[in-house]
N, C-alpha and C positions, 0 to 999 in steps of 0.2 A: 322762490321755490326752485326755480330753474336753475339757479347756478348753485344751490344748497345740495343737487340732483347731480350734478357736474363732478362738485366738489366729493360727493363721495364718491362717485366714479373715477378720480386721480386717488383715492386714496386706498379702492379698492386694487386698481392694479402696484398701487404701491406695492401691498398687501401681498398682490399675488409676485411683482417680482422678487421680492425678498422670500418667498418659498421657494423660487424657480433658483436665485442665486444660490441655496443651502442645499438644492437637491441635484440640479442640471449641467453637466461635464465637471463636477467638481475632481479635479486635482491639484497634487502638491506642488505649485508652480511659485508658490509665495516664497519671502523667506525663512531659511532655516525650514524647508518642505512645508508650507503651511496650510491650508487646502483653500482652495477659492474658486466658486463658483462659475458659470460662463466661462472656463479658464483659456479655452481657446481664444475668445473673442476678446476678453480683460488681457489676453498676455500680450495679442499682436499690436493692439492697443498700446501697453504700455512699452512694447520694445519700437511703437513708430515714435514716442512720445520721448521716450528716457526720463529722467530727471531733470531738472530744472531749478533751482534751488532759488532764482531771483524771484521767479514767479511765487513760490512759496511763502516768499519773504512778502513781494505784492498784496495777495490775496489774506496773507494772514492781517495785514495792515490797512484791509479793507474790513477786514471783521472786525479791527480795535474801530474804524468807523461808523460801524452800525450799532455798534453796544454805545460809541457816543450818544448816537439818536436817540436810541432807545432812552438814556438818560434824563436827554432836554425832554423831549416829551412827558417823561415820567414828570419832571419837574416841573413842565407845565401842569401835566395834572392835579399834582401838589397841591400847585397855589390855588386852581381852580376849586378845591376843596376846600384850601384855607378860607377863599372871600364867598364860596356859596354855604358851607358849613353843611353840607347831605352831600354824600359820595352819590346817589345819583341822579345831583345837580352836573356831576360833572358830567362835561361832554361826551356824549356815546361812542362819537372815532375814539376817545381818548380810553374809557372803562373798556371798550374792546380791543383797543391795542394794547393795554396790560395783559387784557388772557393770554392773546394772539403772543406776547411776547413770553408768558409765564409757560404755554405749551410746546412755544420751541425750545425752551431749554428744557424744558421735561424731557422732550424726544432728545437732545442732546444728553442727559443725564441715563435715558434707558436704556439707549444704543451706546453707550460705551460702557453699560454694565451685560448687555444682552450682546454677545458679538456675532454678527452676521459674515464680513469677511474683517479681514486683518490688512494693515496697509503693505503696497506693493515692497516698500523700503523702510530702513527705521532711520529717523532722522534724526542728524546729528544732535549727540545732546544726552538723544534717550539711551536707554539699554536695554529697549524690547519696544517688540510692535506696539501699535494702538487699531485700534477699535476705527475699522472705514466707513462702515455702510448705517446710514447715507452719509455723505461729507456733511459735515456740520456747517463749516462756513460758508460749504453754499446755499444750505439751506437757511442760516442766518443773514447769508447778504438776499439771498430772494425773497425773504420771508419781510422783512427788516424794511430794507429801499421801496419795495414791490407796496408794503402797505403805508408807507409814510407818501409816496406817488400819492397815492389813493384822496390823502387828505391834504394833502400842504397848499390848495389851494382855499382852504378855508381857513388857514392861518398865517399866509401870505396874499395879503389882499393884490399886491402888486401883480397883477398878470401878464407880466412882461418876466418879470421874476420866478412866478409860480412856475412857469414856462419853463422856465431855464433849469429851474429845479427840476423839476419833472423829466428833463431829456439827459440830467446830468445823472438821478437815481437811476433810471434805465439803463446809463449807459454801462454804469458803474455793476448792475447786474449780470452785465452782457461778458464786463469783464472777468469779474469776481466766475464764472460761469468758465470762460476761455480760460482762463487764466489756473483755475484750479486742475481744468484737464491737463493743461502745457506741463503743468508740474510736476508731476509724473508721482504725487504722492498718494493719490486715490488710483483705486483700480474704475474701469471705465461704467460698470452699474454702481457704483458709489454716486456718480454723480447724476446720472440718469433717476435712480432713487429719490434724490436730493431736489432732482426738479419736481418728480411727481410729485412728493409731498409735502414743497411748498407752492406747488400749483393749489393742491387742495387747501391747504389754510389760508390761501387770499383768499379764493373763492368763497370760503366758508366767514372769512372775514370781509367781504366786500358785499356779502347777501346781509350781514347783520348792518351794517353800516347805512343803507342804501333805502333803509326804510327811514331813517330820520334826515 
């Protein structure tokens, strides 16, 4: 109950940053004048930052990482279902990190239909902005690494191994995290965003977990 208490507490300040982002020093500082929120604090931000296109390249190549897990996992569940034959024989880490995994892409699929800010630059390629707030990728590498942590020591028996895993998912958040600010293609409550509310779905995913 307590981290369920927690959980909605990061998700209510989500909540409340992204009204404060749509209302508070909103000017046209983006590209092509485009209005963005905290614009004092996102500009100095992004002019200590610049762009960084490696990092870019980094962090987007850590998201094709986390959609792998997401995969093996799925597939473990799979089979789990083929040899128990009742979905919920399957294991509970595994039925809740399908939601866990079907809810961030929801939030990925609202937020770039709902746009809250627009990104600092358009990157090569495109021919108009996209949709920033929250960063998605950080919130799929925190959302992603953060709850596979949570359980891989139950399907790596090896705790030498689990180990290693576990400092290697963290670390990998730490970056996916640094690495998406260095980039300079989120303005700086995009990522702030991104952490609160993937603070709140481990949380809310490690209160379901925690009882079996």
């Amino acid at each position: 109950m307590k981290k369920r208490i927690i959980s909605g507490l990061f998700l209510f300040l989500f909540i409340v940053l992204m009204i404060l982002v749509k209302n508070v020093d909103v000017k046209p500082i983006g590209p092509n004048g485009t209005l963005v929120g905290f614009s004092s604090i996102n500009e100095s931000f992004h002019n200590l930052t610049g762009v960084n296109y490696l990092w870019y390249e980094i962090t987007d190549t850590l998201g094709i990482v986390a959609i792998l897990l997401c995969v093996v996992f799925g597939f473990i569940g799979f089979l789990q279902l083929i040899y128990r034959k009742k979905l919920f024989s399957v294991d509970i880490e595994i039925l809740a990190l399908g939601v866990l995994f079907i809810i961030t892409i929801g939030l990925y699929v609202l937020f770039n239909v709902v746009t809250i800010n627009q990104r600092p630059v358009i990157i090569p390629g495109d021919t108009e902005l996209e949709a920033s707030f929250p960063s998605s990728h950080t919130m799929l590498a925190i959302v992603v690494f953060g709850s596979v942590s949570m359980i891989i020591s139950k399907y790596v028996k090896d705790n030498n191994i689990s180990r290693i895993i576990k400092i290697t998912l963290n670390t990998l958040i730490i970056i996916a995290i640094i690495g998406r600010l260095l980039s300079g293609v989120h303005w700086f409550t995009d990522i702030v965003g991104a952490i609160l509310m993937s603070i709140s779905l481990l949380l809310a995913y490690n209160s379901v977990i925690e009882k079996h």
